[in-house]
TORVOMAR-129676 format. One record per residue (C-alpha): x, y, z; residue in three letters. Coordinates in Angstrom, 2 decimals. Layout:
// TORVOMAR-129676
xx,yy,zz,code
X,Y,Z,ALA
...
// end
This chain:
// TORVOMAR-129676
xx,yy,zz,code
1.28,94.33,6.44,UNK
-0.78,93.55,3.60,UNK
1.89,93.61,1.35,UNK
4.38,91.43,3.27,UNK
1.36,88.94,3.12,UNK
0.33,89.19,-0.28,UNK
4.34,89.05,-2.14,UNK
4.14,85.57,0.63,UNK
0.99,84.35,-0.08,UNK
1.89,81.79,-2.94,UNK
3.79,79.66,-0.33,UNK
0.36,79.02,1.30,UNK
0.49,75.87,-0.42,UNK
2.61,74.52,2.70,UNK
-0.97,73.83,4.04,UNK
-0.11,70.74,2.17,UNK
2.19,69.10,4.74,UNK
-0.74,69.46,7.53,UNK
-2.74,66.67,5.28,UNK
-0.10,64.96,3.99,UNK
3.50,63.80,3.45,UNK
6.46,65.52,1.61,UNK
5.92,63.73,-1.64,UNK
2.47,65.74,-1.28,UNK
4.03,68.69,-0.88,UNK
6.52,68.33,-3.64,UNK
3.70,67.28,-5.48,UNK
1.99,70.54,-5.28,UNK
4.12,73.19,-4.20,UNK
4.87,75.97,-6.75,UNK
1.79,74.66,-8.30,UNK
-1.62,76.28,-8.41,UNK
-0.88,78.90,-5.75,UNK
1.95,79.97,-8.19,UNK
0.50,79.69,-11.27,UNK
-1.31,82.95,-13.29,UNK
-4.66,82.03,-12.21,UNK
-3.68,81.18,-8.62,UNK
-2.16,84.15,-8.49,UNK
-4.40,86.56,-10.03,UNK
-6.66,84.76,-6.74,UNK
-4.33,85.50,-3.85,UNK
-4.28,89.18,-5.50,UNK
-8.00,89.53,-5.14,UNK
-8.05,87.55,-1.70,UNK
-5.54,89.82,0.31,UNK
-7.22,93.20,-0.35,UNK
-10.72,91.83,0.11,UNK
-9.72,90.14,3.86,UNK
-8.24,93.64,4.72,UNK
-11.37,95.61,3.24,UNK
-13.68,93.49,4.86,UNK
-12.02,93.58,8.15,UNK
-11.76,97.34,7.66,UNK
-15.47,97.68,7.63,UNK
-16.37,95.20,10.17,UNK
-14.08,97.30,12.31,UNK
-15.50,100.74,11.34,UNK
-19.11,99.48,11.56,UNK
-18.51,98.06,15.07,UNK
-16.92,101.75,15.81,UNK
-19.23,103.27,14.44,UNK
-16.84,105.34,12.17,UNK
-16.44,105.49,8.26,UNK
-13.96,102.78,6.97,UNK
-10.40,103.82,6.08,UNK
-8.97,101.57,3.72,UNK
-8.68,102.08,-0.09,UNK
-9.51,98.98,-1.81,UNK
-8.75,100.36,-5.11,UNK
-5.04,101.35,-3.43,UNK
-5.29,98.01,-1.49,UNK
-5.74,95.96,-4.66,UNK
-3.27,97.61,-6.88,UNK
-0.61,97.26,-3.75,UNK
-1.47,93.58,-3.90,UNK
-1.11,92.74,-7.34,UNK
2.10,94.36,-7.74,UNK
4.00,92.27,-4.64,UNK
2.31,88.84,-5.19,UNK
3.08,88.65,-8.81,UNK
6.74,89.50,-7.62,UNK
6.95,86.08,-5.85,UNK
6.20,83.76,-8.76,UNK
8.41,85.84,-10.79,UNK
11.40,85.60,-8.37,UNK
10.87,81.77,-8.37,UNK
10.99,81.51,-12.01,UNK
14.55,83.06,-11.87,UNK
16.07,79.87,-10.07,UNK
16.51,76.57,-11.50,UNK
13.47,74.39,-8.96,UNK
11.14,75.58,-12.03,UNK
7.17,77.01,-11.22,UNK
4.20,75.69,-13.29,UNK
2.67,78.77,-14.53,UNK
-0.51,77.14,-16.53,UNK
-1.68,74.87,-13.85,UNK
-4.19,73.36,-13.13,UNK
-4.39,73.18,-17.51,UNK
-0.91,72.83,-18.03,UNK
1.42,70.81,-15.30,UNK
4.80,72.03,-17.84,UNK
7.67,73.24,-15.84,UNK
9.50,76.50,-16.65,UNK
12.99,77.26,-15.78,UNK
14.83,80.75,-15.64,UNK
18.07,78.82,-14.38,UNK
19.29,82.46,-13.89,UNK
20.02,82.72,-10.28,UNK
20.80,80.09,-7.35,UNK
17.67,79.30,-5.51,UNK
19.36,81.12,-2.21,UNK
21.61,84.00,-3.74,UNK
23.66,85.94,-1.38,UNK
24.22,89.12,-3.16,UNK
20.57,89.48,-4.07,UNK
20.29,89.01,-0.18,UNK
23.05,91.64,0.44,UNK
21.80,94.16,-2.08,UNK
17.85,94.51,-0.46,UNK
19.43,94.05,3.21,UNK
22.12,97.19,2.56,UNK
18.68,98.84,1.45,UNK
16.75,98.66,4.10,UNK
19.31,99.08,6.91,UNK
20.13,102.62,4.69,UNK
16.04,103.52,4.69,UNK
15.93,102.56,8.07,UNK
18.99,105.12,8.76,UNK
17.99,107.77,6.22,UNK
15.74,111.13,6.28,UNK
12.30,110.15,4.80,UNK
12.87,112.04,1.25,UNK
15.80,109.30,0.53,UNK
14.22,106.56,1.12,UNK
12.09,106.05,-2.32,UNK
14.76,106.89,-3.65,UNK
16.49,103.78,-2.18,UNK
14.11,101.52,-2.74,UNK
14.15,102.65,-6.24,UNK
18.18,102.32,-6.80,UNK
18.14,98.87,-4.72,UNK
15.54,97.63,-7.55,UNK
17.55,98.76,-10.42,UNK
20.28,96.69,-9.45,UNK
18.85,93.86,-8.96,UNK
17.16,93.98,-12.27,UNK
21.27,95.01,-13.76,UNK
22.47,91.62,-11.55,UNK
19.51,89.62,-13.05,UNK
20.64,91.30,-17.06,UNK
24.37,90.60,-15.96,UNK
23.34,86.84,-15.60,UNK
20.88,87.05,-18.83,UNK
24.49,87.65,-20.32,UNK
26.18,85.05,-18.36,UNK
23.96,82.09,-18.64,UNK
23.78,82.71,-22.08,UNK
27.54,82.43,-22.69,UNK
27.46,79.22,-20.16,UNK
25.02,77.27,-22.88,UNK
27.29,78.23,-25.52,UNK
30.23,76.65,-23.97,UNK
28.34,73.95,-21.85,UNK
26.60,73.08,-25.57,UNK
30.54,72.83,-27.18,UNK
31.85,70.85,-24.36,UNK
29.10,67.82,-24.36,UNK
29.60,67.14,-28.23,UNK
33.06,67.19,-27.34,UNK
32.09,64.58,-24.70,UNK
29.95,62.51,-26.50,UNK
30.99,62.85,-29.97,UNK
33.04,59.63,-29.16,UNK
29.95,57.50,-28.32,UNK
27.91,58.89,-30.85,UNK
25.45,59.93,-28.95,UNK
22.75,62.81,-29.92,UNK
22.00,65.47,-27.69,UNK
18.45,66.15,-27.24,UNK
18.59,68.67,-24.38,UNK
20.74,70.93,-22.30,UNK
20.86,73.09,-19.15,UNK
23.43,75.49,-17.89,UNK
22.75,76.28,-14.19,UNK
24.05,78.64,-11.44,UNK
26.02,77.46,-8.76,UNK
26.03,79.12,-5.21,UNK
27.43,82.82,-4.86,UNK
29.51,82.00,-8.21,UNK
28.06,83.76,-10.93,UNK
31.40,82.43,-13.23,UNK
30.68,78.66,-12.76,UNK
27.70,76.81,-14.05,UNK
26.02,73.10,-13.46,UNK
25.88,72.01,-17.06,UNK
23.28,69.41,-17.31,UNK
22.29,67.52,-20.79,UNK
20.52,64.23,-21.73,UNK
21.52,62.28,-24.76,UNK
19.41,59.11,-26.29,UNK
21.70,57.25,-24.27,UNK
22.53,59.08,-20.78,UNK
22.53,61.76,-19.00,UNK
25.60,64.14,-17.90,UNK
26.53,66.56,-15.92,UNK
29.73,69.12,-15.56,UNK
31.11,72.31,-14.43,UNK
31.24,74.98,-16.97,UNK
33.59,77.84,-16.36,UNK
33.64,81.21,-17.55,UNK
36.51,83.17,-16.26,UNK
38.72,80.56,-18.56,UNK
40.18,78.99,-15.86,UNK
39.99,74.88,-16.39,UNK
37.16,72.99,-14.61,UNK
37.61,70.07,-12.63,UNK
36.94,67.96,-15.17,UNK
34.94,65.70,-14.05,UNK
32.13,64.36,-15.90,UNK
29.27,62.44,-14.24,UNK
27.53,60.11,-16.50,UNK
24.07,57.78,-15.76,UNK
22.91,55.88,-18.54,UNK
19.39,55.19,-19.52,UNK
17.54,52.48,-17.51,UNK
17.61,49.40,-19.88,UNK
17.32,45.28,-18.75,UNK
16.81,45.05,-14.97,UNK
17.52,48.80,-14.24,UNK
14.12,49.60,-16.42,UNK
12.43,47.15,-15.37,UNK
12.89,47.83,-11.64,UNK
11.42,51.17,-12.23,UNK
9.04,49.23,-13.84,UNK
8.56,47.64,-10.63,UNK
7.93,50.91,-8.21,UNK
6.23,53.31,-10.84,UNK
2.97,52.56,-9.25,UNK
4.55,53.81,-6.31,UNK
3.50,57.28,-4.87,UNK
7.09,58.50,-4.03,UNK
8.82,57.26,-7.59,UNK
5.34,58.79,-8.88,UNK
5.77,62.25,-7.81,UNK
9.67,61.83,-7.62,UNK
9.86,61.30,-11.16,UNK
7.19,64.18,-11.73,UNK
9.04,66.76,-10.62,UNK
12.72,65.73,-11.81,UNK
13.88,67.50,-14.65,UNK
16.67,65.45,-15.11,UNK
16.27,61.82,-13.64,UNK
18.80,59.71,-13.17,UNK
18.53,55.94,-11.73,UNK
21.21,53.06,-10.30,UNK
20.47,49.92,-8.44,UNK
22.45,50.30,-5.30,UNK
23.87,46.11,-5.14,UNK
22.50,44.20,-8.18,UNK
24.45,41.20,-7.46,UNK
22.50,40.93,-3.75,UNK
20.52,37.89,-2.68,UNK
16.93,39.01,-2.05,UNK
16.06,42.88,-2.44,UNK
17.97,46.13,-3.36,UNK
17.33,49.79,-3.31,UNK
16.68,51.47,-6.51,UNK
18.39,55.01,-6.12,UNK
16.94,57.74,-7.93,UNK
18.03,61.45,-8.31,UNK
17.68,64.44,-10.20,UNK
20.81,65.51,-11.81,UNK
20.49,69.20,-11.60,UNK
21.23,68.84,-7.63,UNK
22.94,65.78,-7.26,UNK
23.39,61.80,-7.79,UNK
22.17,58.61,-6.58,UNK
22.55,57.59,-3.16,UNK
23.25,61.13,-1.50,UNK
20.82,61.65,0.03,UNK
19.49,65.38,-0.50,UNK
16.04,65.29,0.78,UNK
13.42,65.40,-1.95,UNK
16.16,65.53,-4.72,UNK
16.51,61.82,-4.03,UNK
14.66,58.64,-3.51,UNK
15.48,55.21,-2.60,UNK
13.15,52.32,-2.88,UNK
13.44,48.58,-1.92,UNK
13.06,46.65,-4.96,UNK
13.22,42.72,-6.09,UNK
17.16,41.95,-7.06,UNK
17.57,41.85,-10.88,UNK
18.68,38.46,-12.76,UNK
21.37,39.62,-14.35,UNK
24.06,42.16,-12.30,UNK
23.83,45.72,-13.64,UNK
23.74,49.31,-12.76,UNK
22.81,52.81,-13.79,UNK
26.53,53.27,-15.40,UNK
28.56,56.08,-15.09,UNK
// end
């Protein structure tokens, strides 16, 4: 039990949501409960909750206590610093160095729900739960080694998808003369040959499919350029806001449109973060639309 409770702890910061709203929680989540120091606390926390229970108990049955809290604590360290780690693997980012540092990091390795990481620890335990005892470590053991050959086999994989994704956009934007100041290849669900490619320019940012098997994406590129005239200054106008506050925050790459520029008194300022999807689908916390004043002149984000 205490393990299953440590390797969670980290998501305790869904107290959040009992004080606040979801641009709270998105605020904070995979922040200080997953960063090193939060996590070096949970580590400490778990064992000394069981220890202490463990001698309340004994003392009130008059026995000796029976928990290790050397074992306890070792035990505990290992499975919680597995959970920050396995979030760090997907592209929704952790902030290790909080509350000093609010950086994001990115191990855009796996999809942030992967089915055959799923299948391989599920086959695992249904064979430990079916096997003599002396197999079972053993198990354990083999269903960890492939998971950390899957996660190598993507190493490889994502690092071919940059190559390629980085050839395609100055392909794409060698026309416009645009610059390239950063790029993203990420995995796409239970796919491990196709890739979100994701890069920003001085003047937009794209997205595209990025295939490795050599079969021909779908070729279509999605492009947002950067806020400029009313588009800026509408995000101008709600950057005071809470939701375009945090929204913006946590977006690695943002993207912005005004929904009907040409409209007579108001119109909603669509934001969204690239790496999941575009303005005006709405995706939950991936996008955000706000009422804003209507511009002078009729433009939008550009494609």
């Amino acid at each position: 039990m205490l393990c299953v409770l440590a390797a969670n702890s980290p998501d305790s910061d869904i107290i959040v949501l009992l004080f606040g709203d979801r641009w709270d929680f998105l605020q904070h989540h995979r922040g200080i409960t997953h960063s090193l120091v939060g996590t070096a606390f949970l580590a400490l926390l778990a064992p000394l909750i069981f220890y202490g229970i463990d001698r309340l108990w004994a003392r009130l049955r008059h026995r000796a206590p029976k928990t290790n809290f050397r074992g306890l604590l070792i035990a505990s360290c290992l499975v919680t610093a597995t959970h920050p780690l396995l979030d760090w693997t997907n592209n929704y980012g952790i902030r290790f160095f909080v509350p000093w540092n609010p950086h994001w990091s990115y191990g855009d390795l796996v999809f942030i729900v992967d089915p055959f990481i799923w299948l391989v620890f599920i086959v695992g335990l249904l064979l430990i739960w079916w096997t003599r005892s002396e197999w079972r470590s053993r198990i354990a053991f083999v269903s960890f080694a492939v998971l950390v050959a899957y996660w190598g086999a993507l190493g490889l994989a994502h690092a071919r998808a940059l190559a390629q994704g980085r050839e395609a956009a100055q392909q794409i934007v060698a026309p416009n003369g645009e610059s390239i100041s950063r790029l993203a290849a990420m995995p796409t669900l239970a796919n491990p040959l196709h890739w979100d490619c994701v890069f920003e320019t001085d003047k937009a940012t794209y997205r595209f499919l990025v295939a490795l098997n050599g079969q021909t994406p779908n070729g279509r590129v999605v492009r947002y350029a950067k806020p400029i005239g009313p588009l800026a200054s509408a995000l101008q106008e709600v950057s005071g806001q809470k939701p375009a506050r945090v929204f913006l925050g946590f977006a690695r790459f943002p993207v912005a449109q005004l929904a009907d520029p040409s409209c007579a008194t108001q119109t909603l300022l669509q934001l969204a973060d690239l790496r999941y999807t575009e303005p005006g689908r709405s995706r939950g916390t991936f996008t955000l639309d706000l009422p804003v004043d209507c511009p002078d002149q009729a433009v939008s984000g550009g494609r």
